[in-house]
N, C-alpha and C positions, 0 to 999 in steps of 0.2 A: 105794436112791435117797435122797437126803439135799432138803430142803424151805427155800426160805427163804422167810422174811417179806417181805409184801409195803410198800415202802414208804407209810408215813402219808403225807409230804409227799409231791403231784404235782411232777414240773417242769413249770416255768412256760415261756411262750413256744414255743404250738402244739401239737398233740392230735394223735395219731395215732388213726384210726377203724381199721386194719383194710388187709389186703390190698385191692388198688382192680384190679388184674389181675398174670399172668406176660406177659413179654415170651420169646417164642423166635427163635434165628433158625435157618433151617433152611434146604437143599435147594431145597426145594418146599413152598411157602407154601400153596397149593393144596391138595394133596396130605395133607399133615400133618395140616391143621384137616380135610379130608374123614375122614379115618381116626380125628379124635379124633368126629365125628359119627353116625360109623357104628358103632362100636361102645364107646363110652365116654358116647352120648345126648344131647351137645353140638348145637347148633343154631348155623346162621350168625347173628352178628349184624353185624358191620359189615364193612367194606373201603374201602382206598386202594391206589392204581395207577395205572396212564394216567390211566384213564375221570379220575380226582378230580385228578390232576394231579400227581401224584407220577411223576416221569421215570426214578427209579431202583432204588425199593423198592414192591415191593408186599406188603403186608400181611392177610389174611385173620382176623378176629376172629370167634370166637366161645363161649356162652355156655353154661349152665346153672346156672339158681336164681341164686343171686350169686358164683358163679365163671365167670371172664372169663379167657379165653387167647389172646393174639392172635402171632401166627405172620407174621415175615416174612421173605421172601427177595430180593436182589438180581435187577433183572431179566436184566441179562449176566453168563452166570455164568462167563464170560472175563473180568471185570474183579475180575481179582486182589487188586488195590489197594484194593478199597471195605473198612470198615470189619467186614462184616458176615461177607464171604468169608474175609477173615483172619484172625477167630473161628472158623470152621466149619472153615476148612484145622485150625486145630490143635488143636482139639478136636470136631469132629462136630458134629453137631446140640445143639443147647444151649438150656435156659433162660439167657437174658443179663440181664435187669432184673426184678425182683421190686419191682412197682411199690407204691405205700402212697395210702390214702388219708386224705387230711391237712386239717386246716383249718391256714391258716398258713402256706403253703407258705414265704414267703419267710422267715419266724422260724425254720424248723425248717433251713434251709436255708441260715443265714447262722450258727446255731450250729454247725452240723455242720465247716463250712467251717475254723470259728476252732477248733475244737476238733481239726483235723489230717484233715479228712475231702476227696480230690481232687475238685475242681469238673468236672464236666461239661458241665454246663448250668444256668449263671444262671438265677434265676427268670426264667419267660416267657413275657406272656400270650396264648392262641391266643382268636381268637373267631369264630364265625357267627353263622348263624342261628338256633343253637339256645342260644346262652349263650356263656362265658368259662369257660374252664380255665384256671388258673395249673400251671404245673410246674416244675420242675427236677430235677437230675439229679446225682449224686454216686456215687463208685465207693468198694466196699470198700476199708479197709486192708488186705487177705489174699487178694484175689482181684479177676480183672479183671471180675466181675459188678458191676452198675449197681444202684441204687436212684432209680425214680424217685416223687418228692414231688408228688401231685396232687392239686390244692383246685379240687371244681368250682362255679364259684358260678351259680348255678340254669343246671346245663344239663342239657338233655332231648333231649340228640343222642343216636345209637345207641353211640359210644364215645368219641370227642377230634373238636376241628374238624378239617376237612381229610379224613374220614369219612365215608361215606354207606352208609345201609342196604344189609344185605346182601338178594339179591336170589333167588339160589340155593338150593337144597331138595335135600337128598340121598334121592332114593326111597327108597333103602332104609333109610335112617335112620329114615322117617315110620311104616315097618311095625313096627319093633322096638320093645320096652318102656324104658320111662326105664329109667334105671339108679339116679335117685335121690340124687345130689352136693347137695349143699345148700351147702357153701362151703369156702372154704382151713381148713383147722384150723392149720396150717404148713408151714413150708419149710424143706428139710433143707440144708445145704451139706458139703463134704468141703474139710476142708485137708488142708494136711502132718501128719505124726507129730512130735506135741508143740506142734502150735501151735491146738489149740482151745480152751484158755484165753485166748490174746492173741484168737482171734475175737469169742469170749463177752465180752472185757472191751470191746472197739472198738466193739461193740453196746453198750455198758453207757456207755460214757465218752464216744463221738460222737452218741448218737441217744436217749439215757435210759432206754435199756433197762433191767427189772429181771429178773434169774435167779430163778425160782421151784422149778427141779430142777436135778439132775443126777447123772448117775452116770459115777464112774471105776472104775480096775483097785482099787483098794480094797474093791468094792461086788460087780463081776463081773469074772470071770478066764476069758480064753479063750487059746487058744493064739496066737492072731495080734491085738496092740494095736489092735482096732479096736470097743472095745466103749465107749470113752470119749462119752458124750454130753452135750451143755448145751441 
């Protein structure tokens, strides 16, 4: 494993805090988050659908300690077209957005852009009753997964506006022992063969990432190239 120093100088213009939740899309929004409840110790926390006024996705969020997973799926799942289906046809059930949580949103968001990173979603701000979220949205150079950038400025909703507590309680969830998560340590990605250096460097050059390890075929040898980590 080889080590690097961590840079003196911060960059300027927006902080990142930290994993703020995963985005999945999946199947069965329902479904998914019951099975991460039941035996992974997760608890409902929010929802959007009908009931909140969401006409075409519903969503399903939930929690443990400070790890947030929220799970959504198209409600016709005849409608081939939607954005979320067309994900799922060609790869399965998927993590799609690995969201950050950020002060800054629009700085961190307006660097990314200029430094070659595709826009999704301009900053934008949502609000109720329980506060204002800023976000946006921006897609890998290497991959069609998302990153979304969310600054919340004093909100005390159960997840994003548009949001309302979840309501549901899995029995059997309530009998079994926590399992104990306490939060993201990280997220792993998979490219192509020989392009995990250009991922490592697009996290380094669009978003200020700094590399602190990593190991190649130098380090470890196995018989199939898949031991290269950053």
């Amino acid at each position: 494993m080889t080590e690097f120093t961590r840079p003196t100088e911060r960059p300027t213009g927006g902080k990142f805090n930290g994993f703020d939740h995963i985005q999945f899309y999946v199947s069965n929004a329902k479904q998914a988050a019951s099975y991460y409840c039941a035996r992974f110790g997760f608890s409902p926390c929010a929802y959007a659908g009908l009931e909140t006024g969401s006409r075409t996705v519903s969503t399903h969020v939930i929690k443990q300690n400070d790890i947030i997973l929220a799970f959504s799926s198209v409600l016709n799942p005849g409608d081939l077209d939607h954005a979320i289906n067309q994900r799922i046809l060609r790869a399965g059930d998927l993590a799609a957005d690995i969201a950050f949580n950020v002060e800054d949103c629009k700085a961190i968001y307006d660097k990314a852009v200029n430094r070659g990173a595709k826009s999704i979603l301009a900053p934008t701000e949502d609000t109720d009753s329980n506060g204002t979220v800023i976000r946006a949205t921006i897609q890998t150079g290497f991959a069609p997964t998302h990153h979304t950038l969310i600054q919340r400025v004093n909100y005390s909703g159960p997840f994003l506006p548009g949001f309302q507590a979840a309501t549901w309680r899995d029995p059997l969830a309530e009998l079994l022992p926590s399992c104990g998560a306490l939060f993201i340590d990280h997220v792993v990605t998979n490219v192509e063969d020989r392009k995990m250096v250009e991922a490592a460097d697009w996290y380094e050059r669009v978003l200020d990432f700094h590399r602190f390890w990593c190991v190649d075929d130098k380090q470890v040898v196995f018989e199939t190239p898949c031991s290269m980590s950053n």
